[in-house]
C-alpha positions as CSV (number, residue, x, y, z in Angstrom):
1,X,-13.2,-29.1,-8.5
2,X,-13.4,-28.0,-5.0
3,X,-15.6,-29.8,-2.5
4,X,-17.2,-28.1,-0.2
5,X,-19.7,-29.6,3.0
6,X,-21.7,-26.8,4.5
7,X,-22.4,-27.5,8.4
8,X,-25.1,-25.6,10.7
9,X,-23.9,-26.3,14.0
10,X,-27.4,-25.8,16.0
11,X,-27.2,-26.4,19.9
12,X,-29.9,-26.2,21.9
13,X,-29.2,-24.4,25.4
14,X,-28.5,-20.8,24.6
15,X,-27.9,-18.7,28.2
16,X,-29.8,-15.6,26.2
17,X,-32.2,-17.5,24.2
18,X,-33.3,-21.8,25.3
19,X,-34.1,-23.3,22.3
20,X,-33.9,-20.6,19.6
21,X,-32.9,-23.2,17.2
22,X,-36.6,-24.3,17.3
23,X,-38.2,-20.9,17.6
24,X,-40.8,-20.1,15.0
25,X,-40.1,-17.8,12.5
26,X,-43.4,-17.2,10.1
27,X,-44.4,-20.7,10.6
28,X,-41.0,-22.1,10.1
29,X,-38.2,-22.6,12.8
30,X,-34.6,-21.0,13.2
31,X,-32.8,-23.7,12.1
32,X,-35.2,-24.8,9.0
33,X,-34.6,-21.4,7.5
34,X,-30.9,-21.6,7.6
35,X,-31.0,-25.0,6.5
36,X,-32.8,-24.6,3.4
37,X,-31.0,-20.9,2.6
38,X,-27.9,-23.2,2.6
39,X,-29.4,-25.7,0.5
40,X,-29.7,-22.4,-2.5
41,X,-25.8,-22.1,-2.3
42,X,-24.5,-23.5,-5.5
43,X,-20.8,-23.5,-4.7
44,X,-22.0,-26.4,-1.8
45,X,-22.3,-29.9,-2.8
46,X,-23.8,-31.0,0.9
47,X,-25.4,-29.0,3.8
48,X,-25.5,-30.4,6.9
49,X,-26.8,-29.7,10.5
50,X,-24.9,-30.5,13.5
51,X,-26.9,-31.1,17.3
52,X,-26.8,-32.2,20.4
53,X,-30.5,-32.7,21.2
54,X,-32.9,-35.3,20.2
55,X,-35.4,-32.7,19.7
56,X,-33.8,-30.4,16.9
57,X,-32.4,-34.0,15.2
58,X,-35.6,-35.1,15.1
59,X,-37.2,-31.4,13.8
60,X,-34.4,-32.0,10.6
61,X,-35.3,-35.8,10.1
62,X,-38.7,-34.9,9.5
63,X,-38.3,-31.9,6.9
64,X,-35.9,-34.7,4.8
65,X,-32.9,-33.0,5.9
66,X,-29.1,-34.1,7.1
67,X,-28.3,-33.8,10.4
68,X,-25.8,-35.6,13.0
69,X,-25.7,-35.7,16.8
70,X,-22.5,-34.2,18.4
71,X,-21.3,-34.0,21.7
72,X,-23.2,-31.1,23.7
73,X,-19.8,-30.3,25.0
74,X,-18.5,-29.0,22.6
75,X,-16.6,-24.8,23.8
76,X,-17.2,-23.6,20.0
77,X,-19.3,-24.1,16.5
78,X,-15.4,-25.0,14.9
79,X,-15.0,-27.9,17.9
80,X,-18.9,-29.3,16.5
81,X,-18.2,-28.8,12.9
82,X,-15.0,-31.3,13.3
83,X,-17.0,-34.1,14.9
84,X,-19.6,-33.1,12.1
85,X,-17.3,-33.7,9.0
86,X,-16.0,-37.2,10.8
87,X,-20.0,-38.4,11.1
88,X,-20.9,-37.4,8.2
89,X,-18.3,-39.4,6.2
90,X,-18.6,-36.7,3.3
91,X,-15.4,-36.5,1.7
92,X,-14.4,-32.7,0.8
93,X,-11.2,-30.2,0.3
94,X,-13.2,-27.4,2.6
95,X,-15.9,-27.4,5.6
96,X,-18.2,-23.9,5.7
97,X,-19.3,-23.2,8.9
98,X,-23.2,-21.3,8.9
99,X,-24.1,-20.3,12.1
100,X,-27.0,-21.9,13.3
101,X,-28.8,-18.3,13.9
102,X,-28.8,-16.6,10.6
103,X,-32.3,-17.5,9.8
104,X,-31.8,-14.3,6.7
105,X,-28.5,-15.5,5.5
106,X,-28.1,-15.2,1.8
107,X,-26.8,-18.0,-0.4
108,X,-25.0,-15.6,-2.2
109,X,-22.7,-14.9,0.9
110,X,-22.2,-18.4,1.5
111,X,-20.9,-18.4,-2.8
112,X,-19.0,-15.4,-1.7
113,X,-17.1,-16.8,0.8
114,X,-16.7,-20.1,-1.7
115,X,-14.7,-18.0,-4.3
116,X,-12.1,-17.7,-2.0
117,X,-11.4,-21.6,-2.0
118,X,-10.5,-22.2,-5.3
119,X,-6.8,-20.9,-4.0
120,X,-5.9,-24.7,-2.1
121,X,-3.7,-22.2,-0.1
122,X,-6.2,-21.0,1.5
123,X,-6.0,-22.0,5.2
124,X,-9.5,-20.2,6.6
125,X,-11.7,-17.8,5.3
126,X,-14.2,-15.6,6.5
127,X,-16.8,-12.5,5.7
128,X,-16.8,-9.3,6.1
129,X,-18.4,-5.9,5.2
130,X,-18.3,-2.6,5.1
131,X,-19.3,-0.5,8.1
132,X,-21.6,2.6,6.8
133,X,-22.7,3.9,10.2
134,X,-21.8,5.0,13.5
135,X,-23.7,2.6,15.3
136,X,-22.3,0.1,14.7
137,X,-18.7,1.2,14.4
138,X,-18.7,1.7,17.9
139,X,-20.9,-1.4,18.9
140,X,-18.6,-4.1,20.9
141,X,-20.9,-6.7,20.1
142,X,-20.3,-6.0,16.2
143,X,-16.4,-7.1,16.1
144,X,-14.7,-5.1,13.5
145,X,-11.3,-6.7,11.7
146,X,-8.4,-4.7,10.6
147,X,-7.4,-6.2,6.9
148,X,-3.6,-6.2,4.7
149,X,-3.1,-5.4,1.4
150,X,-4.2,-9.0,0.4
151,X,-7.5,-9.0,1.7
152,X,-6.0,-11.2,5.3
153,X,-6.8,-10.4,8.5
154,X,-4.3,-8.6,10.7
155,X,-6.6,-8.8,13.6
156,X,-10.7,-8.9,15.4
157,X,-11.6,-7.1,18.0
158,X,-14.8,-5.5,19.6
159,X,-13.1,-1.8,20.3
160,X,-13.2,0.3,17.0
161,X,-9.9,-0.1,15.1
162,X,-8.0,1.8,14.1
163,X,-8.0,4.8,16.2
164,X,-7.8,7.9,14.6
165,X,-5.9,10.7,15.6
166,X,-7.1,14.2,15.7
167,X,-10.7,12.9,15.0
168,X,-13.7,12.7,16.3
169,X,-15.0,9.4,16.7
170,X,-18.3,10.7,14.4
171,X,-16.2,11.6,11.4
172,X,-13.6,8.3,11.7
173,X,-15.8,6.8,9.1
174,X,-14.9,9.5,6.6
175,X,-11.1,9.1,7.1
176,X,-11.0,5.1,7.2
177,X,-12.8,1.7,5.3
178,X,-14.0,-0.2,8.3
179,X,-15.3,-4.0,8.0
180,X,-17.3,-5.8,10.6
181,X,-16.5,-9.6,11.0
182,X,-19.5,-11.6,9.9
183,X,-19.3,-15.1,11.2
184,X,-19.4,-17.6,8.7
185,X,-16.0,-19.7,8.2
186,X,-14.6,-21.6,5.7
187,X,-11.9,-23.9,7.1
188,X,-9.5,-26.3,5.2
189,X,-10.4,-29.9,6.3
190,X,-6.9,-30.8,7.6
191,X,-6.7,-27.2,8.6
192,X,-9.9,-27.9,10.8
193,X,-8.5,-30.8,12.4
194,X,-5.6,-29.0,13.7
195,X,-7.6,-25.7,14.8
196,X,-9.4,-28.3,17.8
197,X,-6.0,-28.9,19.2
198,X,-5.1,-25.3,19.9
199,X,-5.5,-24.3,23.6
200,X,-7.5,-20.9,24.4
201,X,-5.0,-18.0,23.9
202,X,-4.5,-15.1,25.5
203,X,-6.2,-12.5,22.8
204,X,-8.8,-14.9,22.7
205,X,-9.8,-14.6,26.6
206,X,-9.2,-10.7,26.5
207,X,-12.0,-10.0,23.1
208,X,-14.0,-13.6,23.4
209,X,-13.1,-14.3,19.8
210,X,-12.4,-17.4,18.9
211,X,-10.4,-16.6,15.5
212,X,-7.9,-14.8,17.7
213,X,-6.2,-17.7,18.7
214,X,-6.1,-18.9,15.2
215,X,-4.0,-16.0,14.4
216,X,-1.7,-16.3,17.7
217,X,-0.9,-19.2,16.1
218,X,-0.2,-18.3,12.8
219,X,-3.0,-19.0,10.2
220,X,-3.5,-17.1,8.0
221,X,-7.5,-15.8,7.6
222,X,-8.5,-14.6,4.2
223,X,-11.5,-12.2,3.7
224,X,-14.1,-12.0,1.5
225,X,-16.0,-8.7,1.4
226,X,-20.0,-9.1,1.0
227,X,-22.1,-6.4,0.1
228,X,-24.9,-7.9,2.2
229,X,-25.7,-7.7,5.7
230,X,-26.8,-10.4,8.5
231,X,-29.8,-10.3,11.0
232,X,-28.3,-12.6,13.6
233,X,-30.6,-14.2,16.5
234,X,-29.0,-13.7,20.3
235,X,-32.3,-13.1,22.3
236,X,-36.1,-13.1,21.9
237,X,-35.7,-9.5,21.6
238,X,-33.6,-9.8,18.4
239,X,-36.5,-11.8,17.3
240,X,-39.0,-9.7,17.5
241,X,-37.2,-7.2,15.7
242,X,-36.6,-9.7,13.2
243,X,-40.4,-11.0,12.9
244,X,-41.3,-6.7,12.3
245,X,-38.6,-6.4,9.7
246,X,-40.3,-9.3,8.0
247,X,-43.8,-7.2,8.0
């Protein structure tokens, strides 16, 4: 059987949003809702969330949850995740990374992405799902991902790809499948290891996408398509859209 640890990396300085780890949502915080939508996933056997301040370790101790300090240095979620999976002295084949702002995520995403892991090939995998509107095919901050024929990524990036020709941009969606890049990783444990040696590529400075540089360097990413969406949290304005979707 595969093991899996699921890890909510859940810093607490956010340039856009201070603290949104600990914002309220209907009476419970950010990082409590994730925490116990993880908990539903059946295909994980621990969930885990990873900090670097006293306050949002404390906020998990008290609701009986697992949580770790980690080094508030930390450039990426992947770089806390690592120290995560040494502290927590869980042993597992895979590491699934739930960002620490998907207060709506389903478990069912999180068992979607799972399936993919019962192939011990399988280096890194991720989510994705079809695009079904204009908006946000031609939204940079909604990075699409061009896939092969077995379901791998080819490549991420915030301009809409591919191009094409002889189109209007407001008809591309008729001529082509599209798939935006939902965050959520699954990473091989000694796969993970070797991802926090890699320096910052070149593709990954030009799109600020981390999973670039995997690719520069070879890995191979495998997809899993998910039928539902996300509702991530970037600003108190993504909030309060989130609070009136709720209503």
């Amino acid at each position: 059987m595969t093991t899996i640890l699921g890890i909510i990396p859940a810093r607490y300085a956010s340039t856009r949003f201070p603290a949104k780890a600990l914002a309220l949502i209907n009476g419970k915080t950010m990082v409590q809702r994730v925490y116990e939508q993880a908990l539903q996933a059946s295909a994980l056997q621990q969930v885990v969330v990873a900090t670097d301040h006293q306050l949002i370790y404390d906020h998990i101790r008290q609701i009986g949850g697992q949580v770790v300090m980690t080094s508030p240095d930390h450039p990426s979620g992947t770089d806390r995740c690592f120290e995560a999976l040494q502290k927590s002295h869980f042993s597992c084949d895979y590491v699934i990374n739930i960002q620490g702002d998907e207060p709506f995520i389903q478990p069912e995403q999180i068992n979607i992405l799972a399936e993919c892991l019962k192939d011990s090939q399988t280096e890194i995998a991720t989510l994705v799902k079809k695009i079904e509107d204009l908006q946000t095919l031609l939204d940079p901050n909604k990075p699409k991902v061009l896939l092969n024929t077995r379901a791998e990524a080819i490549y991420f990036s915030r301009q809409t790809l591919p191009y094409i020709r002889g189109a209007e941009k407001e008809h591309w969606l008729e001529k082509h499948t599209y798939y935006k890049h939902i965050g959520m990783y699954a990473y091989r444990t000694d796969v993970l290891a070797q991802l926090t040696q890699l320096p910052v590529s070149s593709l990954e400075k030009a799109e600020a996408l981390e999973q670039l540089r995997w690719l520069e360097n070879g890995y191979r990413i495998q997809a899993a398509i998910t039928p539902y969406d996300t509702m991530g949290i970037d600003t108190p304005e993504d909030l309060q859209k989130a609070l009136a979707a709720m209503q």
